[in-house]
VOMIVO-676714 format. One record per residue (C-alpha): residue number from 1; residue in three letters; z, y, x. Coordinates in steps of 0.02 Angstrom, whole numbers. Each point is the difference from the previous one (the first is absolute). Example, Ala and Ser with C-alpha at 12.3 -4.5 7.8 and 13.67 -1.06 7.14 Angstrom:
// residues 2
> 1|ALA|390|-225|615 $
> 2|SER|-33|172|69 $
***
This chain:
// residues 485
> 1|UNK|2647|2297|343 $
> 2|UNK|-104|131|-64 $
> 3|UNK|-138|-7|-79 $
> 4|UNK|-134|39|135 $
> 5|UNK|86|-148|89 $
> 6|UNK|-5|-103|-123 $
> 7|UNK|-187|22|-21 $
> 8|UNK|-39|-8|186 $
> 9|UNK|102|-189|-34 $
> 10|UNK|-108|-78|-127 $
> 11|UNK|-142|79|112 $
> 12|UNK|55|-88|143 $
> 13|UNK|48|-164|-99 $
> 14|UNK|-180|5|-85 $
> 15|UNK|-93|29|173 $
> 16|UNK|122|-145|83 $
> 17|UNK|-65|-104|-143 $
> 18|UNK|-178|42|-11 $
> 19|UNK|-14|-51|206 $
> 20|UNK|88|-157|-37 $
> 21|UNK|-126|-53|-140 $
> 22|UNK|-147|57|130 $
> 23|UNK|77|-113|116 $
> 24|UNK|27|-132|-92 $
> 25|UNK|-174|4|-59 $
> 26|UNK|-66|10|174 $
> 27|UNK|110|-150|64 $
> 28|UNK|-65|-68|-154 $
> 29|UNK|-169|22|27 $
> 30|UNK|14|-60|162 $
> 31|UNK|68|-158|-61 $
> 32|UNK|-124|-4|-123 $
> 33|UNK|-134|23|138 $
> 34|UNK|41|-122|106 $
> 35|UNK|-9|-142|-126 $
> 36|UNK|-173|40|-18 $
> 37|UNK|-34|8|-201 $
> 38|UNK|-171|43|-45 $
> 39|UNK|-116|-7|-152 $
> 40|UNK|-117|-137|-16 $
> 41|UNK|-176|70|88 $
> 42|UNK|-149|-92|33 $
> 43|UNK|21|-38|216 $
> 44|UNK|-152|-54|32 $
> 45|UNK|-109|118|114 $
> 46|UNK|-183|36|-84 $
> 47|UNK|-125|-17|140 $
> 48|UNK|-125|61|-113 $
> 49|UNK|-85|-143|-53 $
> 50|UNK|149|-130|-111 $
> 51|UNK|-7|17|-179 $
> 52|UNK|194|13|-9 $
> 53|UNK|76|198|41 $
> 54|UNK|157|77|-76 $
> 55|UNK|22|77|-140 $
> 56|UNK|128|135|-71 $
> 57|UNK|53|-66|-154 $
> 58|UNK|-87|-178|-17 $
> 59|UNK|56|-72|163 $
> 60|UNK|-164|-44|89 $
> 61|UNK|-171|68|-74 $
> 62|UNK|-180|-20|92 $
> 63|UNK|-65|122|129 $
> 64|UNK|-175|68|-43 $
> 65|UNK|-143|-74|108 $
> 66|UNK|-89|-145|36 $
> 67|UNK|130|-116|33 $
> 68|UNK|9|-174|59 $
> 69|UNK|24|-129|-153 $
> 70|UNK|45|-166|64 $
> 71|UNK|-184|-46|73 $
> 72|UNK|-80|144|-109 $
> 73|UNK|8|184|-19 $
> 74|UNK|79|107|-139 $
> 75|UNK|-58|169|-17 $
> 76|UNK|165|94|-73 $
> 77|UNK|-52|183|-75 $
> 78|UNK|100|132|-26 $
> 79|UNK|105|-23|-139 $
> 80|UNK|68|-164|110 $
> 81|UNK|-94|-121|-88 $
> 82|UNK|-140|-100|14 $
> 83|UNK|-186|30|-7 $
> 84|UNK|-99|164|-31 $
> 85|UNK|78|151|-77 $
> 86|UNK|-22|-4|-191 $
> 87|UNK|-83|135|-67 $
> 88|UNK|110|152|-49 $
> 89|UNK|4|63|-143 $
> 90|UNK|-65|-160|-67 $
> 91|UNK|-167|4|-111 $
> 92|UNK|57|38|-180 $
> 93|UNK|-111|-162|-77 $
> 94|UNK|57|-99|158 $
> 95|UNK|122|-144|-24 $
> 96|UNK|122|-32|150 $
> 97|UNK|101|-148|43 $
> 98|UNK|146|18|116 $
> 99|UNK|45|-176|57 $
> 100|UNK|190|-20|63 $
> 101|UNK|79|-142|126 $
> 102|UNK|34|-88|167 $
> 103|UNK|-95|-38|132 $
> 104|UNK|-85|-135|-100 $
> 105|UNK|-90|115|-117 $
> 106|UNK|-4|142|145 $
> 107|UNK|-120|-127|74 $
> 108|UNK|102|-65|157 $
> 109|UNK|-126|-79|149 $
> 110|UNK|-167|56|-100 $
> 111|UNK|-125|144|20 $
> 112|UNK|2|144|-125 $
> 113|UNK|-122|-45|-107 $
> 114|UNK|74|-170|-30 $
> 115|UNK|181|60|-81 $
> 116|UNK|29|-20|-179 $
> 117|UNK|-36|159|-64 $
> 118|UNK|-168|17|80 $
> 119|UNK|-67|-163|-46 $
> 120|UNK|75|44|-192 $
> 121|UNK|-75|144|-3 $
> 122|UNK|-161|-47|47 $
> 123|UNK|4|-125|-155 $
> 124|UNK|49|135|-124 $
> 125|UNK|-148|82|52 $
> 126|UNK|-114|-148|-18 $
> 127|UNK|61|-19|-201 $
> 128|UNK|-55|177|-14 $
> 129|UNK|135|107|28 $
> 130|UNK|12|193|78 $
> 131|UNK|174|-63|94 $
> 132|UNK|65|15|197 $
> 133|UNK|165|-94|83 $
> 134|UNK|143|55|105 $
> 135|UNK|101|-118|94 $
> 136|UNK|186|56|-2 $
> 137|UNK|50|-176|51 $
> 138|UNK|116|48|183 $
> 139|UNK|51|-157|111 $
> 140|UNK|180|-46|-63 $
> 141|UNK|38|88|-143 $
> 142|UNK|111|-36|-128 $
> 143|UNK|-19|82|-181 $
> 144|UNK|142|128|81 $
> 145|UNK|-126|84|119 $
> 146|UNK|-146|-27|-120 $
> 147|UNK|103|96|-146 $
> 148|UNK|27|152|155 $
> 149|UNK|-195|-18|66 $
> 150|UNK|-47|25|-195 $
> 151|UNK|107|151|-18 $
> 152|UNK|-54|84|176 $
> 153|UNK|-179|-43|-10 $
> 154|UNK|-55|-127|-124 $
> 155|UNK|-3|104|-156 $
> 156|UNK|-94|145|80 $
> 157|UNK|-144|-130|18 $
> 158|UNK|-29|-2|-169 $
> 159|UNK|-11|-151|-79 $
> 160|UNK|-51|-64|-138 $
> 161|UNK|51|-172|12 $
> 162|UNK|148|-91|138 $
> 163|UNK|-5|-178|33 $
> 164|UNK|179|-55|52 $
> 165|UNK|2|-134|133 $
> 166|UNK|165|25|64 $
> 167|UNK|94|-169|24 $
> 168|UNK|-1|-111|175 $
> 169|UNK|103|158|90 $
> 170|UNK|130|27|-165 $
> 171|UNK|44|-190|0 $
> 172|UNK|16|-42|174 $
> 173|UNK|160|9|90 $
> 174|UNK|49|115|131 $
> 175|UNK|139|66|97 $
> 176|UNK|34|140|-127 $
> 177|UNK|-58|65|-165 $
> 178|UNK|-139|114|6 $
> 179|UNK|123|133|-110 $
> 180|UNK|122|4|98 $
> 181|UNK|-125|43|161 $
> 182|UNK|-76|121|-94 $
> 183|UNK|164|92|-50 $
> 184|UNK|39|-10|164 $
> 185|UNK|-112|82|84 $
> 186|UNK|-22|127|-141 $
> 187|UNK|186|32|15 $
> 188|UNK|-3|5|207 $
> 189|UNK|-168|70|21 $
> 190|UNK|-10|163|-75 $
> 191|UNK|106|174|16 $
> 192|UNK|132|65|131 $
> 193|UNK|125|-93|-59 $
> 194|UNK|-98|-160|28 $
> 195|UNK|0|24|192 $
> 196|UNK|174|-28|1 $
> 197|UNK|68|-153|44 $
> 198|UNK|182|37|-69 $
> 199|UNK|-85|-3|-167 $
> 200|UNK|-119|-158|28 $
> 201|UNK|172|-71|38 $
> 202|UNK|107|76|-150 $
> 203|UNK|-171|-44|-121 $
> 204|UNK|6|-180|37 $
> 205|UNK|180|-16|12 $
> 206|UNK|28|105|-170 $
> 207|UNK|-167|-116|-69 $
> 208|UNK|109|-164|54 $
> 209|UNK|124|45|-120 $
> 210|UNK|-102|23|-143 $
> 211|UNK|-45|-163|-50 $
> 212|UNK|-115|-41|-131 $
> 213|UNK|-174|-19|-50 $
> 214|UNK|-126|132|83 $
> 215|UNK|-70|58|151 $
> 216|UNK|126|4|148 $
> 217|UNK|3|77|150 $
> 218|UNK|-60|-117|176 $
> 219|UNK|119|69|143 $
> 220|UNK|-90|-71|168 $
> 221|UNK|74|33|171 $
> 222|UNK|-21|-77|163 $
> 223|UNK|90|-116|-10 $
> 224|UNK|-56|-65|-154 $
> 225|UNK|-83|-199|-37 $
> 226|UNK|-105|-23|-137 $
> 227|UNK|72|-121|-159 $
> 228|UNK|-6|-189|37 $
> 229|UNK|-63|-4|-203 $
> 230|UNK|-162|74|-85 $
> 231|UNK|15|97|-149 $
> 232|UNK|-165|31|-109 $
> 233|UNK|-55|150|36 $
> 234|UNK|9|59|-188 $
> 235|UNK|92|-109|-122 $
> 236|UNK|-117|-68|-151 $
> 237|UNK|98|128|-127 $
> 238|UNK|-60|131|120 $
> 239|UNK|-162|-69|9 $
> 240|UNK|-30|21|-179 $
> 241|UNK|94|167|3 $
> 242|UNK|-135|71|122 $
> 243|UNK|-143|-92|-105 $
> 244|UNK|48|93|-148 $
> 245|UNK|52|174|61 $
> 246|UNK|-214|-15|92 $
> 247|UNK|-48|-62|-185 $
> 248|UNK|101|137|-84 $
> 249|UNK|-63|143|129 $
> 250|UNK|-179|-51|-18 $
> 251|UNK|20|8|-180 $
> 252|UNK|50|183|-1 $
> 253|UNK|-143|53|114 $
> 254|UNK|-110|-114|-105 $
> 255|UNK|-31|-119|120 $
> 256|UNK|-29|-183|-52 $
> 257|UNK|84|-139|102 $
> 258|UNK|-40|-193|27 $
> 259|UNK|121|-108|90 $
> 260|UNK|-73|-147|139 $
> 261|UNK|67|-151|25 $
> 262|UNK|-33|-51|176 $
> 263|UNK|-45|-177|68 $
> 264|UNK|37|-69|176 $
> 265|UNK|-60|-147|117 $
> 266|UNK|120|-127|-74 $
> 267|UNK|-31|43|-172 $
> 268|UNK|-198|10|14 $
> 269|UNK|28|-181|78 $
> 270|UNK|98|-48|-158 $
> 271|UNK|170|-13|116 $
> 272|UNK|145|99|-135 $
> 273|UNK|137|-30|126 $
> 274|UNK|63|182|-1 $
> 275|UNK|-26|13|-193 $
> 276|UNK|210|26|-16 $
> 277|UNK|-22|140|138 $
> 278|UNK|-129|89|-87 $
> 279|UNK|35|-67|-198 $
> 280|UNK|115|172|-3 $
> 281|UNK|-118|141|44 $
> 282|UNK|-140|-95|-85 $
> 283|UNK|111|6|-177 $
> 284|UNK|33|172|24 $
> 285|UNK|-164|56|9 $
> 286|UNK|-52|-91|-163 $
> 287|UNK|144|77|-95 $
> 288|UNK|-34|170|77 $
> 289|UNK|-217|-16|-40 $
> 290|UNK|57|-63|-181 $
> 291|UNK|130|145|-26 $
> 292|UNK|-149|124|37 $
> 293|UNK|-134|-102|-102 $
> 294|UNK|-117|5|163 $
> 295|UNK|-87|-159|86 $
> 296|UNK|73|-114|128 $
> 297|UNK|-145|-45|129 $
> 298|UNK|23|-193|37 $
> 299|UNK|-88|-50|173 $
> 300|UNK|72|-193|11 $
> 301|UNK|-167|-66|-79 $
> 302|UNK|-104|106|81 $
> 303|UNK|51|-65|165 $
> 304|UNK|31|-168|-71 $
> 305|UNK|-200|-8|-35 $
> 306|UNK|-53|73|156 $
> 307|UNK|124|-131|103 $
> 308|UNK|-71|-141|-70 $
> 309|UNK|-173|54|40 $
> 310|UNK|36|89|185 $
> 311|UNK|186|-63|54 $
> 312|UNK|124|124|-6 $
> 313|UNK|-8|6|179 $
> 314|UNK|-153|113|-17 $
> 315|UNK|78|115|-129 $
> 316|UNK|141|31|114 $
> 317|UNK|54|68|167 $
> 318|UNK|171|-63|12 $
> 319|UNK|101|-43|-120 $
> 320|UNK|17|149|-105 $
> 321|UNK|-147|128|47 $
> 322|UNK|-160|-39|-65 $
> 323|UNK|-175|-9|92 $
> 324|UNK|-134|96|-63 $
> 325|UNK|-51|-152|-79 $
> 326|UNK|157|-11|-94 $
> 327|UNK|-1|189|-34 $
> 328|UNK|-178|-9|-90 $
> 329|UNK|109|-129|-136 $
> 330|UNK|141|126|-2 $
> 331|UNK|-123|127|-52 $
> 332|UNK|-98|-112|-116 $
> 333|UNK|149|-49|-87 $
> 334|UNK|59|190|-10 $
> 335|UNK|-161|54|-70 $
> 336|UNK|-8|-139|-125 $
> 337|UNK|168|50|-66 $
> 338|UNK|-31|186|-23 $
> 339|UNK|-181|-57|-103 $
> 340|UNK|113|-134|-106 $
> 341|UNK|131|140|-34 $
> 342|UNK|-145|115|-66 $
> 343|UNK|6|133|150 $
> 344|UNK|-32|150|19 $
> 345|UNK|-38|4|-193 $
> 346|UNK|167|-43|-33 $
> 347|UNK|140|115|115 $
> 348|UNK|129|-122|31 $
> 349|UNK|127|132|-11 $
> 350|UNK|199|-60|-10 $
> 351|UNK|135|36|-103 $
> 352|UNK|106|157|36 $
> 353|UNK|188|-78|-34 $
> 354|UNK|67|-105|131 $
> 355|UNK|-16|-177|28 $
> 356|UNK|179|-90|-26 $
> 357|UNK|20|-96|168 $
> 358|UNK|196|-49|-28 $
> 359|UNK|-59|-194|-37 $
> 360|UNK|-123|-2|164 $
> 361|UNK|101|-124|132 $
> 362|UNK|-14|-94|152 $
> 363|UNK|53|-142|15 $
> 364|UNK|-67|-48|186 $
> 365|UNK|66|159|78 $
> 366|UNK|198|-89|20 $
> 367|UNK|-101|-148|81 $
> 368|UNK|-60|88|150 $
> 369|UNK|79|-13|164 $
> 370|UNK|-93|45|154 $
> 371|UNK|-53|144|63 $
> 372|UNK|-219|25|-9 $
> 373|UNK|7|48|191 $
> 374|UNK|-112|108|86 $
> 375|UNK|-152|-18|-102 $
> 376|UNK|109|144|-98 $
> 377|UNK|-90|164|-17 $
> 378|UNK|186|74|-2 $
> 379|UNK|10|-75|174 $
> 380|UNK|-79|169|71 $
> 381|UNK|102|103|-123 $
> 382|UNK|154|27|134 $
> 383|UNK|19|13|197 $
> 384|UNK|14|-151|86 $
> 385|UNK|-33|-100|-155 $
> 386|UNK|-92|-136|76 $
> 387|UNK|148|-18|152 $
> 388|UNK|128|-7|-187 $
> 389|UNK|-105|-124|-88 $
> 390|UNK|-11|-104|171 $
> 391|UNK|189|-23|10 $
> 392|UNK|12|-42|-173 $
> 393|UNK|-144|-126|41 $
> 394|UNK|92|-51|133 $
> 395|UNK|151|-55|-86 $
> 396|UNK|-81|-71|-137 $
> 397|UNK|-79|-129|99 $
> 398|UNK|143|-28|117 $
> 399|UNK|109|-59|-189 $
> 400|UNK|-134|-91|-51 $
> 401|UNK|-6|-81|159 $
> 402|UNK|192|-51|38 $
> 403|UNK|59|-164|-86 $
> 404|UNK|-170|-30|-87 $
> 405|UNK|-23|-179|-64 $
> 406|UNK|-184|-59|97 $
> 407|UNK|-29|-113|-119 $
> 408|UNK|-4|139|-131 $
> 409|UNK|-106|98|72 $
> 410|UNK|-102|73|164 $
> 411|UNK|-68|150|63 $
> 412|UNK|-187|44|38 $
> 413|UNK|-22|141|107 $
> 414|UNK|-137|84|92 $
> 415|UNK|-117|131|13 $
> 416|UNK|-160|43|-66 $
> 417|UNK|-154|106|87 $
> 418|UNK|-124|80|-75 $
> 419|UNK|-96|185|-9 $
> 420|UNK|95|150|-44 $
> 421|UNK|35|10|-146 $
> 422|UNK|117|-87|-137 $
> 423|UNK|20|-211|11 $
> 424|UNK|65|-96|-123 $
> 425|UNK|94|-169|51 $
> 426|UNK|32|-127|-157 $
> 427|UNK|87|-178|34 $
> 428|UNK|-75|-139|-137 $
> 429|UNK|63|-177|-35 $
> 430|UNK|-128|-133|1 $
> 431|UNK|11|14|-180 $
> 432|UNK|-70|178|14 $
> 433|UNK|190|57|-57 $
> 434|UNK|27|172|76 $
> 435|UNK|160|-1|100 $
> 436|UNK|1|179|71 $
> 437|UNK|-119|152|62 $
> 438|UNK|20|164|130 $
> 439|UNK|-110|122|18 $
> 440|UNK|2|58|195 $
> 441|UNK|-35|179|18 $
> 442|UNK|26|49|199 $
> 443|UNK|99|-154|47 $
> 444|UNK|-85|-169|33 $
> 445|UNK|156|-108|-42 $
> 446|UNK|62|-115|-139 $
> 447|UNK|118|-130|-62 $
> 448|UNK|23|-80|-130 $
> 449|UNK|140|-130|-67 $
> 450|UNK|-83|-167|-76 $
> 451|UNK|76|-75|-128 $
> 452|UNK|69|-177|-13 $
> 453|UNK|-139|-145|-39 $
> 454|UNK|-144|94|92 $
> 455|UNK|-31|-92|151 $
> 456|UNK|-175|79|12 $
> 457|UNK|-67|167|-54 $
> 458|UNK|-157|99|9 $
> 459|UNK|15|178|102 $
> 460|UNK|-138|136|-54 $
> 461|UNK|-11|177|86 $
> 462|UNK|-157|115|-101 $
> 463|UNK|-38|168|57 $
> 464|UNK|-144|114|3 $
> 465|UNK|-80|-104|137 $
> 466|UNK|-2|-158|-74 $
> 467|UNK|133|-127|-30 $
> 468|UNK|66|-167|101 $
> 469|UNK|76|-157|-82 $
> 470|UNK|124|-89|105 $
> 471|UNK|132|-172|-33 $
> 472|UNK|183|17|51 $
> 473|UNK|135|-140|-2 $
> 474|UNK|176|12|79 $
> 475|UNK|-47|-64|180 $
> 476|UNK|-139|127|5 $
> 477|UNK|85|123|81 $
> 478|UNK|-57|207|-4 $
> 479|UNK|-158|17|-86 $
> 480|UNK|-127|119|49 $
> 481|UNK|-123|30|-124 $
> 482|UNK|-190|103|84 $
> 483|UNK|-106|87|-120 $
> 484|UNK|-145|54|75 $
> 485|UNK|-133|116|-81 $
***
């Protein structure tokens, strides 16, 4: 063969070749299409006036507005958080403090001048001091979002001081670590290549095989169910590894940094029932606040003091958010703090080397089996997530149901009523012992499965409207529970 032919061969061979590879990548991608994988993205549609909108790289965010806050109304500014624009550049004698968190310290069911950071920096003011607030507590977040709402718009607030809050969303469980939904939809969300679904499918199948510790990839198609267990949505070594990297980048701006310990219903009423749950998180952030030399904000006596005088029914709209009752403690005990720890006289600035979180463990995290249902933000993170979630509900009652031992234990079910908005349905002993809780956001069902030796229990549904206190034994059938305003 001569050498022209020979060329016009590997031509030909290298042409044959290239339209195979095209067409396996477009059978491929076909495939790949048709199983439906997509990046975790915030599915609920903003009708303009819900706190709750997506977001491009924290998951879910807040649309600006007035929007409607469980009974109240939040005014969300531009930057995405709450309250009035602070003042840019901020005054050079000015102090600032940026206060970080949930919706408990984003001020969930009260009116904006009731939050946290209003009410503490109204106080400041009253000792004397040239000082403004800005909330940058968001609904749901984890230290993982708050670490990526710091870096996008937190720091360019300017700061002088950041009071950490960040707990009740890092310790609960969830369907899936906050990480690896973040990676996610970094990994799936952004670029050309990212549209593909050949390589949302080769990513998570190429992430499977990695193993280890890390972020990891969440491959969710249509035909996907969510996990019949709850993971926390960041482990406690995490936890304190995202304490001390906000320390540690404070530090290097020059920012101080106090850490809050939050308090709940059940602990304001003395009840330390889910002390194991918490014990974790609650360790880490002492080691990580002694590591940096800066103060640890207790609130437990705080709202100890004020239960015994008011009932911690008043300092609380459910069983985790508080009223604005309950937020005027929060802020007392915040502003108490800073004057103990000598602020602003005294920075409160961190160490720059990095806290040592190897020891940090959990030991409740292997203990947890079921999965926290669809009062899960992550719920709206995928299509069709509610229809998943039901399925999985579906079948978990259906086993819990088949070959269960009555004398061991019954079911109370029923529904609850109430305004829009948020309601919170908790099942007591007599005894006051707390045998379970939902909170019912959308759907007006619940169950629950009653232990053994509780014959009679006591059935409370709170919500913005008011709250209804109901008895339930095992003859009494479905339960409906009427709050009216």
């Amino acid at each position: 063969m001569t050498r022209r032919g020979r060329r016009q061969t590997l031509l030909f061979r290298a042409a044959a070749a290239g339209l195979v590879l095209v067409a396996a990548l477009f059978v491929g991608e076909g495939f790949a299409r048709g199983l439906g994988i997509v990046a975790p993205a915030w599915q609920a549609r903003d009708p303009g006036d819900v706190i709750m909108v997506g977001h491009p790289t924290r998951l879910w965010g807040m649309g600006e507005g007035k929007r409607s806050n469980a009974g109240s109304i939040a005014t969300i500014n531009a930057l995405g958080l709450r309250g009035d624009m602070p003042r840019m550049p901020r005054p050079v004698a000015r102090a600032r403090v940026l206060v970080t968190g949930d919706s408990s310290f984003f001020g969930h069911g009260v009116a904006d001048d009731a939050t946290p950071a209003v009410l503490v920096g109204a106080a400041l003011r009253g000792h004397g001091l040239d000082v403004d607030t800005v909330n940058g507590a968001v609904p749901g977040y984890s230290t993982e979002q708050t670490r990526l709402l710091l870096d996008e718009i937190g720091w360019a607030t300017e700061p002088t001081l950041l009071v950490v809050c960040n707990v009740w969303s890092d310790y609960n469980f969830d369907h899936f670590r906050d990480q690896d939904l973040l990676r996610t939809q970094a990994l799936f969300g952004r670029g050309l290549l990212a549209r593909s679904a050949l390589f949302r499918l080769a990513a998570g199948w190429g992430d499977s095989l990695r193993g280890g510790e890390g972020a990891h990839v969440v491959t969710w198609t249509q035909h996907s169910t969510w996990p019949e267990s709850g993971v926390r949505r960041v482990s406690a070594r995490r936890f304190a590894e995202n304490l001390d990297r906000i320390a540690r980048d404070a530090a290097a701006r020059g920012i101080g940094v106090v850490f809050l310990r939050p308090t709940n219903r059940d602990m304001a009423r003395g009840d330390d029932s889910g002390a194991d749950v918490r014990a974790p998180y609650f360790d880490a952030q002492a080691a990580v606040a002694a590591w940096h030399g800066v103060p640890l904000i207790e609130t437990g006596p705080a709202f100890a003091a004020a239960a015994a005088l008011l009932g911690p029914d008043q300092l609380f709209l459910d069983d985790l958010h508080p009223s604005a009752a309950g937020n005027a403690v929060l802020a007392g005990a915040m502003v108490d703090g800073l004057v103990a720890a000598g602020w602003p006289t005294s920075r409160l600035v961190g160490r720059a080397d990095a806290f040592d979180a190897a020891a940090i463990a959990d030991s409740a995290e292997a203990g947890r089996g079921a999965s926290p249902g669809s009062m899960s933000p992550q719920v709206n993170l995928f299509p069709a997530g509610n229809r998943a979630l039901a399925a999985v509900e579906f079948s978990e009652g259906t086993k819990a149901a088949v070959g269960r031992d009555e004398t061991a234990a019954w079911i109370l079910a029923g529904t609850a009523h109430a305004p829009p908005g948020p309601v919170e349905v908790t099942v007591r002993s007599v005894a006051d012992e707390k045998l379970g809780a939902v909170v019912l956001r959308g759907q007006t069902s619940y169950s629950f499965e009653i232990p053994a030796g509780h014959a009679r229990v006591r059935v409370e549904a709170m919500a913005a409207g008011g709250r209804v206190i109901e008895e339930a034994t095992p003859s009494s059938g479905e339960l409906r529970l009427d709050i009216r305003p």
